[in-house]
Structure formats: structure tokens, C-alpha cells
C-alpha positions as CSV (number, residue, x, y, z in Angstrom):
1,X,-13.4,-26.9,-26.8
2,X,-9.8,-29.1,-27.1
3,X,-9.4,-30.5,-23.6
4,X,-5.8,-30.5,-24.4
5,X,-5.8,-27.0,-24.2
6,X,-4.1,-26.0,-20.9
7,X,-6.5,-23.7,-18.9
8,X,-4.8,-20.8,-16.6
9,X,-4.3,-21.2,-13.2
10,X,-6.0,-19.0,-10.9
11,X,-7.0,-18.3,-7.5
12,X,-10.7,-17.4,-6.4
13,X,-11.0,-15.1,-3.4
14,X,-14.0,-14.0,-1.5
15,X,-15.4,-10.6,-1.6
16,X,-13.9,-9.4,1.4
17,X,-11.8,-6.2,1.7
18,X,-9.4,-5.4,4.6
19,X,-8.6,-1.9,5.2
20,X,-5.8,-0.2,7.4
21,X,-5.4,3.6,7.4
22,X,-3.1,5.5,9.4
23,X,-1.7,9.2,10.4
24,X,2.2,9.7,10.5
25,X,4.3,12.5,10.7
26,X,7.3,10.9,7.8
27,X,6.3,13.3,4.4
28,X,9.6,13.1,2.8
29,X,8.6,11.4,-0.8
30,X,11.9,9.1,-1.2
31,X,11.4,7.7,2.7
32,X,8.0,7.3,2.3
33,X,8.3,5.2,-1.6
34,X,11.5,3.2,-0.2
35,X,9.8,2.1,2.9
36,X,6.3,1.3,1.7
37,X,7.5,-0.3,-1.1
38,X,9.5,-3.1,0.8
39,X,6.9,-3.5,3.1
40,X,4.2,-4.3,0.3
41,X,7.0,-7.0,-0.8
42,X,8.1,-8.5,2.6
43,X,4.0,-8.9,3.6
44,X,3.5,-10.8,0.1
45,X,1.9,-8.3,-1.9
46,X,2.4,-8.0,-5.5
47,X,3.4,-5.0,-6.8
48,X,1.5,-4.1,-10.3
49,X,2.6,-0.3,-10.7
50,X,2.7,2.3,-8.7
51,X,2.7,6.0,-9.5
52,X,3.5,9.1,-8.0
53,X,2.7,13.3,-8.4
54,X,5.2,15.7,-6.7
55,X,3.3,18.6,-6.2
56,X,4.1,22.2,-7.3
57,X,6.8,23.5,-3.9
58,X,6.0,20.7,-1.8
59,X,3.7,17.6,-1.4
60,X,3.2,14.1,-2.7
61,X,0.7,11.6,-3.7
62,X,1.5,7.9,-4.5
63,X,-0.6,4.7,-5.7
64,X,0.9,1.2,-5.1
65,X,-1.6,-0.8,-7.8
66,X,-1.9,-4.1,-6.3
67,X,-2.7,-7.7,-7.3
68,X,-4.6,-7.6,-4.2
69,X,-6.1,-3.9,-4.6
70,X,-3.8,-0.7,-3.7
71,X,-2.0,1.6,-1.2
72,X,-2.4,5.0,-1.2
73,X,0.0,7.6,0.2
74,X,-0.9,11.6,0.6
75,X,1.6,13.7,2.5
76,X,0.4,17.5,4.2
77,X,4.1,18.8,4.5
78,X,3.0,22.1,5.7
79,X,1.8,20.1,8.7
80,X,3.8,17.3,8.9
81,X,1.4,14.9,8.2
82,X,1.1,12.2,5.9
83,X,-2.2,9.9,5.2
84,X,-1.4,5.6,4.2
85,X,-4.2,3.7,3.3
86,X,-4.2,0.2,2.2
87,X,-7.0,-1.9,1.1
88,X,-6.5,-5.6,0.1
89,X,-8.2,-8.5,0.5
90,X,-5.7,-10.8,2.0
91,X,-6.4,-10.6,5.9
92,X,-3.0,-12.1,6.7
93,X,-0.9,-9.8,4.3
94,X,-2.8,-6.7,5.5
95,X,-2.3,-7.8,9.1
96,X,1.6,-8.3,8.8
97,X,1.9,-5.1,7.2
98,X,0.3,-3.7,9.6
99,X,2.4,-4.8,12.4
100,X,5.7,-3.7,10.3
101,X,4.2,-0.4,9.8
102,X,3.4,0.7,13.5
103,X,7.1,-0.7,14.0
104,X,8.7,1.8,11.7
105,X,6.1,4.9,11.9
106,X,5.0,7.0,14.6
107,X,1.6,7.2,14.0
108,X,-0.6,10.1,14.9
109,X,-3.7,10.3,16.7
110,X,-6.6,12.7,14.6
């Protein structure tokens, strides 16, 4: 191997997972992708892709691909309920977003 070959950085992490999942009553797709997205950003996620299904009438399902693992959103609009669940395996990123997301949602108790 040429030792003058520059090697990539990278960053190990431990096999540790941190999961938040919540109950709101927000289903409206465009409030839902604005908000989650800049939240993902301001906590220090990276954003890989994310993709999104509008259902047939009414409903929505979205997946924030992450560097550190995903987001999920599903919405229930005939009961006004929408699912978030994010899995990552930054403690201190999931914890922040966290905090900004029981500041802007009413979450719901089931």
C-alpha cells in the first residue's frame, strides 16, 4: 500500500441507538416537511434524502434518511393524528431535537 495515499477521514461510533417517538395532532404534509426538516438541521443532523407518498384523498408518509439513521413521519388525518419517530445514534442531537419538538408540537397522549 503507498503511504502517501491519503486515507478518509471518518468517525467511529458505538452501537448505540436513541429513539424518540411521539403523538401530535399537526397532519398537514407542508407543516409537517418544513418544520421537521429545520429541526433535523438546527439539532446537527445530516440530511441524506428524504422522501415522501401523499396518499390517495388524504394522508402522508415521509422518511428523513439520515447520516445518523432516519425520521419517520405518518399522519392519520381522519383523526388528526400524526406518528414522528426518530432513531439516531447521537444522544445529544436526539436530545435537542427533542426539546425543540415538545416546544413546537402538542403532543398527544395514546
Amino acid at each position: 500500500m503507498d503511504k502517501n495515499v491519503e486515507k478518509p477521514d471518518y468517525k467511529t461510533v458505538s452501537a448505540d441507538i436513541y429513539n424518540f417517538r411521539a403523538w401530535i395532532d399537526e397532519t398537514t404534509p407542508e407543516i409537517l416537511s418544513r418544520e421537521l426538516t429545520a429541526m433535523l438541521t438546527n439539532c446537527g443532523y445530516h440530511i441524506l434524502n428524504c422522501i415522501e407518498h401523499h396518499f390517495p384523498v388524504k394522508g402522508y408518509t415521509a422518511l428523513w434518511l439520515l447520516a445518523e439513521s432516519h425520521l419517520a413521519v405518518h399522519t392519520f388525518p381522519e383523526e388528526e393524528l400524526s406518528y414522528i419517530e426518530l432513531s439516531g445514534c447521537n444522544k445529544a442531537h436526539n436530545d435537542l431535537f427533542r426539546k425543540q419538538f415538545e416546544k413546537k408540537f402538542y403532543l398527544i397522549e395514546r
